[in-house]
C-alpha positions as CSV (number, residue, x, y, z in Angstrom):
1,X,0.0,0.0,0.0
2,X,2.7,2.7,0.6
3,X,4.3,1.7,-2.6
4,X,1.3,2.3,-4.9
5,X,1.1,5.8,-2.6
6,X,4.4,6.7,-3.5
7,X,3.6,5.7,-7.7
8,X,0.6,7.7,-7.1
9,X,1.9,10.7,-5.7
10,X,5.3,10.4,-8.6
11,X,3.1,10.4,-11.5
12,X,0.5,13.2,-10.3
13,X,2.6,16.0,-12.0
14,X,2.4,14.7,-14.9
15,X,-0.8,14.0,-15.2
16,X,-2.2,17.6,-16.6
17,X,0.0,16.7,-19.6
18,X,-2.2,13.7,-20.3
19,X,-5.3,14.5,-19.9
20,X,-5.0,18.2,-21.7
21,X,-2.5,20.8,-22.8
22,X,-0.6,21.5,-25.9
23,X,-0.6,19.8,-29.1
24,X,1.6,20.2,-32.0
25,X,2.4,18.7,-35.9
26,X,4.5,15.3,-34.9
27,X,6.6,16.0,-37.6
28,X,8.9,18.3,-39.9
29,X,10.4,17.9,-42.9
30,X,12.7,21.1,-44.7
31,X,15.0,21.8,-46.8
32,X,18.1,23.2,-45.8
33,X,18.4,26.7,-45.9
34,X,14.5,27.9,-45.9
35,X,12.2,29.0,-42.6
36,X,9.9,26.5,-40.8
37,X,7.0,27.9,-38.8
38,X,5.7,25.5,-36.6
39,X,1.8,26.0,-34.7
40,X,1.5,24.9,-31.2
41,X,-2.4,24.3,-29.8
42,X,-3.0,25.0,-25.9
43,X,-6.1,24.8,-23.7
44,X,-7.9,27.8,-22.9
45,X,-6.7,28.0,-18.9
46,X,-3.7,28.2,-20.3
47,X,-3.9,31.8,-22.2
48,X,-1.5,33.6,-19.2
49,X,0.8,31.3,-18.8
50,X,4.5,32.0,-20.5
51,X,5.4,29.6,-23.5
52,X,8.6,28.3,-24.8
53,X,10.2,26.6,-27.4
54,X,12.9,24.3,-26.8
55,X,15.4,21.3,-28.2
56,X,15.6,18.3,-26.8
57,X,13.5,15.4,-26.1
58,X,13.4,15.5,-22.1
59,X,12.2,18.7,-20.3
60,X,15.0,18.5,-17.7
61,X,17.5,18.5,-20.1
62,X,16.0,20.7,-23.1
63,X,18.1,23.6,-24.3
64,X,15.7,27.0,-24.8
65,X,15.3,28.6,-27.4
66,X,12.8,31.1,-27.5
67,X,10.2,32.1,-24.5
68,X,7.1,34.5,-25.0
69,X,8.2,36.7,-21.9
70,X,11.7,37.1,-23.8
71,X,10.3,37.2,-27.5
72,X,13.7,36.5,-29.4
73,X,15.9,33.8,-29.6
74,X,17.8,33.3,-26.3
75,X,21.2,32.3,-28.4
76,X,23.3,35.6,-28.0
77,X,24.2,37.2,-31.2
78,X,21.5,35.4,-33.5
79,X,17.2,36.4,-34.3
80,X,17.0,32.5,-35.5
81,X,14.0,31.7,-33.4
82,X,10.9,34.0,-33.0
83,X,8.0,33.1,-30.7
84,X,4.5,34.6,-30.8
85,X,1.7,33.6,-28.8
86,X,-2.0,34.6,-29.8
87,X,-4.4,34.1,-26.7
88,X,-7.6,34.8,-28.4
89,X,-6.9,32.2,-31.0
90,X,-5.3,29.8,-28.5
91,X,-2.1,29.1,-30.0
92,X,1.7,30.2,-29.9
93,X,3.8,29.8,-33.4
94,X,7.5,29.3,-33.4
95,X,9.2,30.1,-36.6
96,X,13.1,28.9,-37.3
97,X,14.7,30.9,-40.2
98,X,18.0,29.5,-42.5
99,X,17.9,26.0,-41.4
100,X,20.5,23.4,-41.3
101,X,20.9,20.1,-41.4
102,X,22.4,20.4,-37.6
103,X,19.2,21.9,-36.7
104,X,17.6,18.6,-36.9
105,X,16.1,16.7,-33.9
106,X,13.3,16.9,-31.3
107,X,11.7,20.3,-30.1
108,X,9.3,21.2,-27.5
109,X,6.3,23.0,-27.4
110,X,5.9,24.2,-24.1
111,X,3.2,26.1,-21.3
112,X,5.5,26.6,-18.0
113,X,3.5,26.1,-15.2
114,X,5.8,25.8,-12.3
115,X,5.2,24.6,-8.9
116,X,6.5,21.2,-7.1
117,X,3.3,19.4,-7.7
118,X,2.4,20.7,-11.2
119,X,4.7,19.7,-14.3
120,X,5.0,21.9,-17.7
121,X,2.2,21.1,-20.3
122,X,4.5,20.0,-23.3
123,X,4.0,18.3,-27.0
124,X,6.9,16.9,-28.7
125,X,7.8,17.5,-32.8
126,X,10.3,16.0,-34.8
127,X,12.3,18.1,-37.1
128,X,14.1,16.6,-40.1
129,X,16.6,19.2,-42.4
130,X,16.9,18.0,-45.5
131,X,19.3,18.9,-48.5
132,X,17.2,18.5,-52.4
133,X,14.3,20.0,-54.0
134,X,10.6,20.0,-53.4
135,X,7.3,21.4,-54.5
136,X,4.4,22.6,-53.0
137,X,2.1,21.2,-55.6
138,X,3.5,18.5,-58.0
139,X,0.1,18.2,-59.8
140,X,-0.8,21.0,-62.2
141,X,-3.9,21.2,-64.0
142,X,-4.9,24.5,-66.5
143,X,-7.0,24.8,-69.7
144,X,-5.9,24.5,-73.1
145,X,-4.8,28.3,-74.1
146,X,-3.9,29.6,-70.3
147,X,-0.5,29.0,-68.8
148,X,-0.1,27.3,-65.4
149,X,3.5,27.8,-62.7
150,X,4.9,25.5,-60.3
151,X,7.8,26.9,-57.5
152,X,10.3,24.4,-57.5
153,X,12.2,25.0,-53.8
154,X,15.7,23.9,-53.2
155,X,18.2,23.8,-50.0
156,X,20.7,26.4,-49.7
157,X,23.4,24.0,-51.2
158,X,21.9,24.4,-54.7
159,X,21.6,27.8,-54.7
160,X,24.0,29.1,-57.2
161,X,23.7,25.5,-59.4
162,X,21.7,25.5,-62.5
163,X,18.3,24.9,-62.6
164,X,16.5,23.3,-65.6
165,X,12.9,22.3,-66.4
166,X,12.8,19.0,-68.4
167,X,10.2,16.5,-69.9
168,X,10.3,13.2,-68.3
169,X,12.2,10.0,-69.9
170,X,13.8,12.6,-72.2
171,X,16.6,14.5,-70.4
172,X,17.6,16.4,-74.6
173,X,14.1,18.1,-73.7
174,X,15.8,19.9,-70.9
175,X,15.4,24.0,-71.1
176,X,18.3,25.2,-68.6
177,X,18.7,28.7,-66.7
178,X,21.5,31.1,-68.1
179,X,23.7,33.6,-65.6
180,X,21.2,35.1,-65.0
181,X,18.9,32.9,-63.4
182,X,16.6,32.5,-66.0
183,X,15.1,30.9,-69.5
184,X,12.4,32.2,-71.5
185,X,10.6,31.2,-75.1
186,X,7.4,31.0,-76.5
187,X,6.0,28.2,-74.4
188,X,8.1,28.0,-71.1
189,X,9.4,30.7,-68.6
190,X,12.2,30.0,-65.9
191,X,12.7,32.9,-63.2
192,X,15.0,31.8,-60.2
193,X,15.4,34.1,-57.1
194,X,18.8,32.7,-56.2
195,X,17.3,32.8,-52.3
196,X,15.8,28.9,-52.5
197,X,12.8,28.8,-55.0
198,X,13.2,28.8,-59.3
199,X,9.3,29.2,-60.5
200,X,8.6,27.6,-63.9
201,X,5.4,28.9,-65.9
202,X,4.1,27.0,-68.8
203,X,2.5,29.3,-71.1
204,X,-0.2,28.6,-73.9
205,X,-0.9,25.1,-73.1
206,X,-1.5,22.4,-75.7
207,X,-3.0,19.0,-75.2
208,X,0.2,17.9,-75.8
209,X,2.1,19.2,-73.2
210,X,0.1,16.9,-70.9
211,X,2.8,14.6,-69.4
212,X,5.7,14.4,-66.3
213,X,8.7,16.9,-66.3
214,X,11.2,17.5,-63.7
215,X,12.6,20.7,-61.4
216,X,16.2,19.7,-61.3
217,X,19.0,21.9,-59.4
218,X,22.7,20.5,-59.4
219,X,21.6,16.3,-59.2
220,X,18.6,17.2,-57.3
221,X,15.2,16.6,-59.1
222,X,11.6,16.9,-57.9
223,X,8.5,15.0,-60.3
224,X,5.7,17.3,-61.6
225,X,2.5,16.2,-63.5
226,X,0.8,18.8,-65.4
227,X,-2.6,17.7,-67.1
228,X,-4.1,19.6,-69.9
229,X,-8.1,19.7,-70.1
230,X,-9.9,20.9,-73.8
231,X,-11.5,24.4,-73.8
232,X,-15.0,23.8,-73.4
233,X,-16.9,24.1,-77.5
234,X,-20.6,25.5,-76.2
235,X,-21.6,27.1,-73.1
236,X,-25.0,25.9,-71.6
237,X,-27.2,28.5,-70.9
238,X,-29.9,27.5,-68.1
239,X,-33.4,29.3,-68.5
240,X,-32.8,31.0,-65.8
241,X,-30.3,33.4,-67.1
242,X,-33.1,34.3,-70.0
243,X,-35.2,35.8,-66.6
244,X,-35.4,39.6,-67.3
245,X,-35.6,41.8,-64.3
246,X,-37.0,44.8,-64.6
247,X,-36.8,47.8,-62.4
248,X,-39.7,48.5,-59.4
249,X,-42.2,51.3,-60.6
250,X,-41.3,54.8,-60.2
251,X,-43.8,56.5,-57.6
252,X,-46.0,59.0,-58.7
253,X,-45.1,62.7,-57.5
254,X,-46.7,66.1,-58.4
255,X,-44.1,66.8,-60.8
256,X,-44.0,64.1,-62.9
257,X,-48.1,64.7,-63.0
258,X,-47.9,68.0,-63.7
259,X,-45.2,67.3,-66.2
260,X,-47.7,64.5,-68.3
261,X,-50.8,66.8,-67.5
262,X,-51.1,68.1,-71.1
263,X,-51.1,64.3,-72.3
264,X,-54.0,63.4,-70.6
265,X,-55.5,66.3,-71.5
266,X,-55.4,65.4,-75.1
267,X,-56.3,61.6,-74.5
268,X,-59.4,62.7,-72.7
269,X,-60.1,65.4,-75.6
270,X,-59.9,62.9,-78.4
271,X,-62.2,60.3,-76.6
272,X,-65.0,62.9,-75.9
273,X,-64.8,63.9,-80.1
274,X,-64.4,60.0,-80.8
275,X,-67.6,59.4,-78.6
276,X,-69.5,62.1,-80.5
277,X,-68.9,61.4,-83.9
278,X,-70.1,58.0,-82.9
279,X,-73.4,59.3,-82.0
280,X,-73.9,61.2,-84.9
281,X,-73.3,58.1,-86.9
282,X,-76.3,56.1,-85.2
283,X,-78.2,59.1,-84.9
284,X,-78.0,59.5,-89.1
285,X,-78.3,55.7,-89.4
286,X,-81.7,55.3,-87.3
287,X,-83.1,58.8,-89.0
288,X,-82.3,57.0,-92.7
289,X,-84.5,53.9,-91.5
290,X,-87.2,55.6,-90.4
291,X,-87.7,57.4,-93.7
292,X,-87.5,54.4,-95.6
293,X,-90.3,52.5,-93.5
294,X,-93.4,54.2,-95.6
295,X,-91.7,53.3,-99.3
296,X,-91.1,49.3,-97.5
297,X,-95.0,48.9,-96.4
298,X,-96.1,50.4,-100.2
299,X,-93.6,48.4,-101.7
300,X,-95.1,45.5,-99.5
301,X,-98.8,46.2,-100.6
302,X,-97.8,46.2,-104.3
303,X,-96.1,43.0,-104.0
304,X,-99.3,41.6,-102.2
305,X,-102.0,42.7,-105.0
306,X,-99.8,41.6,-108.0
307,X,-99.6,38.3,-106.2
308,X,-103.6,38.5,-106.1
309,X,-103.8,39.3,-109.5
310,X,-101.7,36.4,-110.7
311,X,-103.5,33.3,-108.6
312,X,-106.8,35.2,-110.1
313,X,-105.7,35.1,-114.1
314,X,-104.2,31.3,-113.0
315,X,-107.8,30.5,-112.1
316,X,-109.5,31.7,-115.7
317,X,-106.6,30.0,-117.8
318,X,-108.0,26.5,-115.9
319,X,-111.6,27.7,-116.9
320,X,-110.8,28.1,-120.0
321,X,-109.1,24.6,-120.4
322,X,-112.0,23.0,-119.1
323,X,-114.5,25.0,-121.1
324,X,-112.7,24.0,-124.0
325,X,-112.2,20.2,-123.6
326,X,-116.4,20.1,-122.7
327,X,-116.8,21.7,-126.4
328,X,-114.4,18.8,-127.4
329,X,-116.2,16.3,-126.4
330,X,-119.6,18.0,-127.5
331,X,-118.6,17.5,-131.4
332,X,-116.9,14.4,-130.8
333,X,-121.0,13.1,-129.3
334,X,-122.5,14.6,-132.4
């Protein structure tokens, strides 16, 4: 029993550092020569408390190399190592400038808390310096007809060796920098800074040039894919881009009446003339039919008599007939 005390009371320190505190990126990797900037997370109880970056993979023996109550590096003569710590965001960054491959090794990101019973909140990263090239992006993608750039970055070794852009499996294809730093043509343009980074820009892009090339500095080379996609032949228009808008309704005010008063004027003068010229058209029409009613009931009555007359000379044109035939067959008796 007094040993699991004792166990107890030897790990209690340490247990903040479990159960919360800082957390950091496991791992680095940069070339020689260029800055690393490197985030560490805390919990929000600890926003007061001083922060520190350190090297070495035990607290005990870790060498200091930046604190936020002494914001530059702690290594006399040298600004390598900055430290800034943002409390409303939670986090403190540490950013290492020039590099070298020395410079590799464990690091802390620390929250000092101090006191017998209470042990520093910590996370541990792993830094690796490394001499070559690399890319940010090694896949490229643009249109046919744009142009499309990749930054090629190499370690300080390579700084003042030549750079050259080249197609994959075909090392003749290879367009190299001059003194100058730098390679132009038609279709490719090489600009190096001399400071770790040679950008390549691909210009007017054919299907062709779809393929794999390299950034190469000194015997250093990094892969790059580049992919080409066809201009699109017909834009698709949607029917909704064919929806007109048009602008709300002015509101009516006494000027803009006043200024159309004289056309309402004349609207309302041309109906009232149209109205009355209608009028006297049906007023003329109905006075023409009443005049001709008289010459329609004597035209009527003459129809009606010469009708009479006719059935009545129809009538003795049958006597007649009949008359006759009787004679007929008088002299045919006799």
């Amino acid at each position: 029993m007094p040993q699991l005390l004792i166990l107890t009371l030897g790990l209690l320190p340490w247990i903040p550092a479990f159960l919360c505190g800082v957390t950091a990126a496991a791992e680095f990797e940069v070339l020689e020569g260029r800055p690393l900037t490197v985030p560490c997370h805390y919990e929000p109880q600890y926003a007061s408390y001083v922060k520190y970056w350190c090297q070495g993979r035990m607290r005990e023996f870790c060498t200091s190399l930046a604190r936020t109550d002494e914001p530059h590096s702690t290594i006399p003569g040298e600004d390598k190592v900055r430290i800034y710590d943002d409390p409303v965001q939670l986090v403190f960054t540490v950013t290492m400038n020039d590099l070298k491959e020395d410079d590799s090794g464990w690091y802390i990101c620390g929250v000092e808390i101090g006191g017998l019973w209470s042990a520093d909140v910590v996370a541990y990263t792993d830094i690796e310096v490394i001499h070559g090239m690399s890319v940010v992006n090694d896949r490229l993608s643009g249109e046919e007809g744009s142009s499309v750039a990749v930054d090629c970055h190499y370690s300080k070794r390579y700084r003042e060796s030549q750079k050259k852009w080249c197609r994959s499996g075909d090392w003749s294809s290879c367009l190299p920098t001059d003194s100058d730093g730098s390679y132009e043509d038609t279709s490719v343009a090489i600009s190096d800074d001399r400071t770790g980074t040679f950008t390549v820009t691909l210009k007017r892009l054919q299907m062709r040039d779809t393929g794999w090339y390299w950034c190469s500095a000194g015997q250093q080379k990094k892969a790059v894919h580049v992919q080409v996609t066809p201009q699109p032949t017909t834009a698709s228009v949607t029917p909704s881009q064919f929806v007109a808008h048009f602008p709300p309704p002015k509101p009516i005010t006494k000027e803009s009446w006043n200024s159309h008063g004289h056309i309402l004027e004349s609207l309302l003068v041309c109906c009232s003339i149209m109205v009355l010229v209608g009028l006297a058209i049906l007023a003329r029409k109905m006075w023409k039919l009443k005049r001709q009613d008289p010459l329609l009931r004597r035209i009527k009555k003459m129809k009606a008599r010469h009708n009479e007359y006719s059935r009545d000379l129809g009538d003795l044109q049958d006597a007649a007939v009949i008359f006759h035939n009787k004679d007929s067959q008088e002299v045919q008796m006799h």
